[in-house]
C-alpha positions as CSV (number, residue, x, y, z in Angstrom):
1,X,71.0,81.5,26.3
2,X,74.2,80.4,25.4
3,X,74.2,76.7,24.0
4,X,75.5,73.2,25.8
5,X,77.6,72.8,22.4
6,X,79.2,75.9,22.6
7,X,81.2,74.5,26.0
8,X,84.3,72.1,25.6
9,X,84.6,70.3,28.7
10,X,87.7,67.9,29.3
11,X,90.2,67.1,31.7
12,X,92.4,69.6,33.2
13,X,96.1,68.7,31.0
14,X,99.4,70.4,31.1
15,X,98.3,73.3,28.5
16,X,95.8,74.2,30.7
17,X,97.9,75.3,33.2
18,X,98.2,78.6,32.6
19,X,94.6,79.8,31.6
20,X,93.7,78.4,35.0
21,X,96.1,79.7,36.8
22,X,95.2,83.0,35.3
23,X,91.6,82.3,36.6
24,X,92.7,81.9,39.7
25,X,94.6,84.9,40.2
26,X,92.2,87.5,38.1
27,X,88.9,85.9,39.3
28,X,88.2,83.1,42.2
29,X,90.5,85.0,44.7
30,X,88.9,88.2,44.1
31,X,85.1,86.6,43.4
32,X,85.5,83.8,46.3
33,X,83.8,85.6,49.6
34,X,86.3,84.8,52.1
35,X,89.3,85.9,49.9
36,X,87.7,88.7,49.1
37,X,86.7,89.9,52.7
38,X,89.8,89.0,53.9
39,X,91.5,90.7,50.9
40,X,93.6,87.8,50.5
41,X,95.2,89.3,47.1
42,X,96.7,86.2,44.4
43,X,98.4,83.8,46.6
44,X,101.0,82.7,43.4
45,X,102.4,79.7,45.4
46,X,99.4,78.0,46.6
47,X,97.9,78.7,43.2
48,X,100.3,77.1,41.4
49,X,100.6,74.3,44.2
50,X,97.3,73.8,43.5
51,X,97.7,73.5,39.7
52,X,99.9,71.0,40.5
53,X,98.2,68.8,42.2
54,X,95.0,68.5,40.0
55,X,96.8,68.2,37.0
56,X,98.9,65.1,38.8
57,X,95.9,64.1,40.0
58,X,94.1,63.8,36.9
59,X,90.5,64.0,38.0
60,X,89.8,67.9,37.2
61,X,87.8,69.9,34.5
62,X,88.4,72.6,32.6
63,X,85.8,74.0,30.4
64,X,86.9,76.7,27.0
65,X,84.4,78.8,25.1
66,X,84.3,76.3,21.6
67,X,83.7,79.7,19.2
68,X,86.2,82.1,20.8
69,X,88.9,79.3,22.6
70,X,88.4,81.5,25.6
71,X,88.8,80.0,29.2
72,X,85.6,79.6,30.8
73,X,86.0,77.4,33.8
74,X,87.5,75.0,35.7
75,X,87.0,72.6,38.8
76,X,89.8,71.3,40.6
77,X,89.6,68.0,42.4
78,X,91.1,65.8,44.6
79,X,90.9,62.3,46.0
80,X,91.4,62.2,49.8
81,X,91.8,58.8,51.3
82,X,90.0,57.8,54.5
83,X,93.5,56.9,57.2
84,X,95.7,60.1,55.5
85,X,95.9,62.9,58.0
86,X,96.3,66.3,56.3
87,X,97.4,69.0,58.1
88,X,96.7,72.5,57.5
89,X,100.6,74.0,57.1
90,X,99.3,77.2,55.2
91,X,101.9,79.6,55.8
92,X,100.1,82.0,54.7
93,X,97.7,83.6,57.7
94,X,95.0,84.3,56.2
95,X,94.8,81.2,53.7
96,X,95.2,78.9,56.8
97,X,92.7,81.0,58.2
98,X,90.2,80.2,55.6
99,X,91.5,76.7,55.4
100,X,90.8,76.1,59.2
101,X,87.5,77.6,59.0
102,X,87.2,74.8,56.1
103,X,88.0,71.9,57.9
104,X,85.8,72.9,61.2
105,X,82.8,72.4,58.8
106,X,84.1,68.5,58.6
107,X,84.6,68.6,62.6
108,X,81.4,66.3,63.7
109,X,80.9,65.0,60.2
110,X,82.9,61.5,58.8
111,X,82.1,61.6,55.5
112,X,83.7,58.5,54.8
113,X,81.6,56.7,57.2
114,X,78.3,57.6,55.9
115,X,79.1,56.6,52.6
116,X,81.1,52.8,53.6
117,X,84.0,53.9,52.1
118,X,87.9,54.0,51.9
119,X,87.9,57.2,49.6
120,X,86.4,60.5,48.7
121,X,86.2,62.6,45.9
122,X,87.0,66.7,46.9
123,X,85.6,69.2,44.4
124,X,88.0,71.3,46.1
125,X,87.4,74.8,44.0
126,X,85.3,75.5,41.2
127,X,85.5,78.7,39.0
128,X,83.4,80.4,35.9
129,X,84.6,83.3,33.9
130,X,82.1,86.3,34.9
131,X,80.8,86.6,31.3
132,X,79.7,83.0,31.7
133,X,78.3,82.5,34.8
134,X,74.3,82.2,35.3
135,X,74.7,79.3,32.1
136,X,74.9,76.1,34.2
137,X,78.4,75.8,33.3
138,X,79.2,74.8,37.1
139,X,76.6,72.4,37.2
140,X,78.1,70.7,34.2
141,X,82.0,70.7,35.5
142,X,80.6,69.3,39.0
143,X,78.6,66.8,36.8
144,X,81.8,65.6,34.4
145,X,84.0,65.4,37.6
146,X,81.5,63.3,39.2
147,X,81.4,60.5,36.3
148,X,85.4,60.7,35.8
149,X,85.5,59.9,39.2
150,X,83.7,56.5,38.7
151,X,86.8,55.2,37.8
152,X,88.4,55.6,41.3
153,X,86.3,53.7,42.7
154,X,85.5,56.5,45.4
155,X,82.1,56.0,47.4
156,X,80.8,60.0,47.8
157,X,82.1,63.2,46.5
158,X,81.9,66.7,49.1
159,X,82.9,70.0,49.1
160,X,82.3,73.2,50.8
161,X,80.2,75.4,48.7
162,X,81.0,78.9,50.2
163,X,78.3,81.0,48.7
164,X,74.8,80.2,47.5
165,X,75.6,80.2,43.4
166,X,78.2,77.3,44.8
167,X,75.5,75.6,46.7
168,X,72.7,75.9,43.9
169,X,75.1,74.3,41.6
170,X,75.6,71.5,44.3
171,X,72.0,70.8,45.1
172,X,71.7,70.9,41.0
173,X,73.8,67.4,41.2
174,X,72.2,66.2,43.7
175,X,74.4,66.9,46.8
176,X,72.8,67.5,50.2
177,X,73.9,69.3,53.0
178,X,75.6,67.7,56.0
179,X,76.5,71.0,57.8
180,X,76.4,74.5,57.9
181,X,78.5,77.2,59.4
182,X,77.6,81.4,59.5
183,X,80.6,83.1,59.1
184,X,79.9,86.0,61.5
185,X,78.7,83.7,64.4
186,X,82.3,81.7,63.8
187,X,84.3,84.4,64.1
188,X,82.5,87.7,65.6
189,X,85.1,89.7,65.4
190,X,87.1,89.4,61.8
191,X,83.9,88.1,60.3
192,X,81.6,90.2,62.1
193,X,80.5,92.2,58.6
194,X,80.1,89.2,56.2
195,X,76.3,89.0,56.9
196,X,75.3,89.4,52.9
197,X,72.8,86.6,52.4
198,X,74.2,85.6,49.1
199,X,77.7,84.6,50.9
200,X,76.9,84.4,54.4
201,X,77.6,80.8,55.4
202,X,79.7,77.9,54.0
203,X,78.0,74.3,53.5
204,X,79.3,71.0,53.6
205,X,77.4,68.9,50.8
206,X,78.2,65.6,49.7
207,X,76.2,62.6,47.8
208,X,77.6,59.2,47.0
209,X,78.9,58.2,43.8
């Protein structure tokens, strides 16, 4: 069992930028179900778009391997804001596919509503290293993003956890789930063979802050 110590977790800065973006590319869009399914490849642009945005944002984790200075994780976040519209202007088919399957989870669900409040936390992707996974290592990311976020003032945190080692590390930090969706039954024909039990269905969980 590798030890708590051996983790440096800290927020996501500028010299981070590549490792995670390496992550991205070599692992979550090739681990992720739906990317992989889909065979969505290494989107570059909305990777790095997506770099961006969490280090501007400055409410994501990164976590490195203290003995080695290897990688080990990361989990990008955003705040969204209750009276913002954001629109879905993927270009990218199948990424605006995912993204739309995404935001139908939220489609009877006002997540700002049940928690009385003005903002949200988004723990928008999270990502171990293979060779680390199985070590709580998500559960602690989700767990640092949640107490940085204090300091936003946000009411709740959500995401959509889009496999069950996701949703274990949710539920872990105390998240419940405010709705389901089977990925075959939303889309019988291109998701018609994604009936694995470990990645069949995407869930929406939130808890307050």
């Amino acid at each position: 069992m590798l030890s708590k110590t051996r983790f440096d977790i800290h927020l996501m800065q500028e010299e981070d930028r590549l490792p995670a973006l390496t992550l991205l590319k070599s692992s979550f869009f090739h681990d992720e179900p739906l990317a992989r399914y889909l065979e969505l490849g290494e989107p570059a642009d909305f990777a790095e778009n997506v770099i961006n945005d969490s280090i501007n944002d400055r409410c994501s984790f990164v976590a490195y391997d203290t003995e080695t200075n290897q990688f080990a994780g990361l989990c990008l976040n955003e705040i969204k804001f209750k009276n913002v519209q954001y629109l879905n202007t993927e270009s990218n088919e199948k990424l605006y596919f995912i993204l739309h399957l995404l935001d139908h989870l939220h489609e009877n669900v006002n997540l700002f509503d049940e928690f009385l409040t003005d903002s949200l936390l988004h723990i928008f992707i999270i990502n171990v290293q293979s060779q680390y996974r199985g070590f709580g290592l998500s559960s602690r990311l989700i767990s640092s993003s949640l107490e940085h976020a204090k300091q936003f003032n946000v009411g709740g945190a959500y995401a959509e956890a889009t496999n069950i080692y996701s949703f274990n590390a949710f539920k872990q930090q105390n998240f419940q789930v405010y709705h389901q969706l089977n990925y075959a039954q939303y889309d019988q024909v291109r998701l018609a063979n994604l009936t694995d039990k470990t990645h069949d269905q995407c869930r929406l969980v939130a808890r307050p802050i």
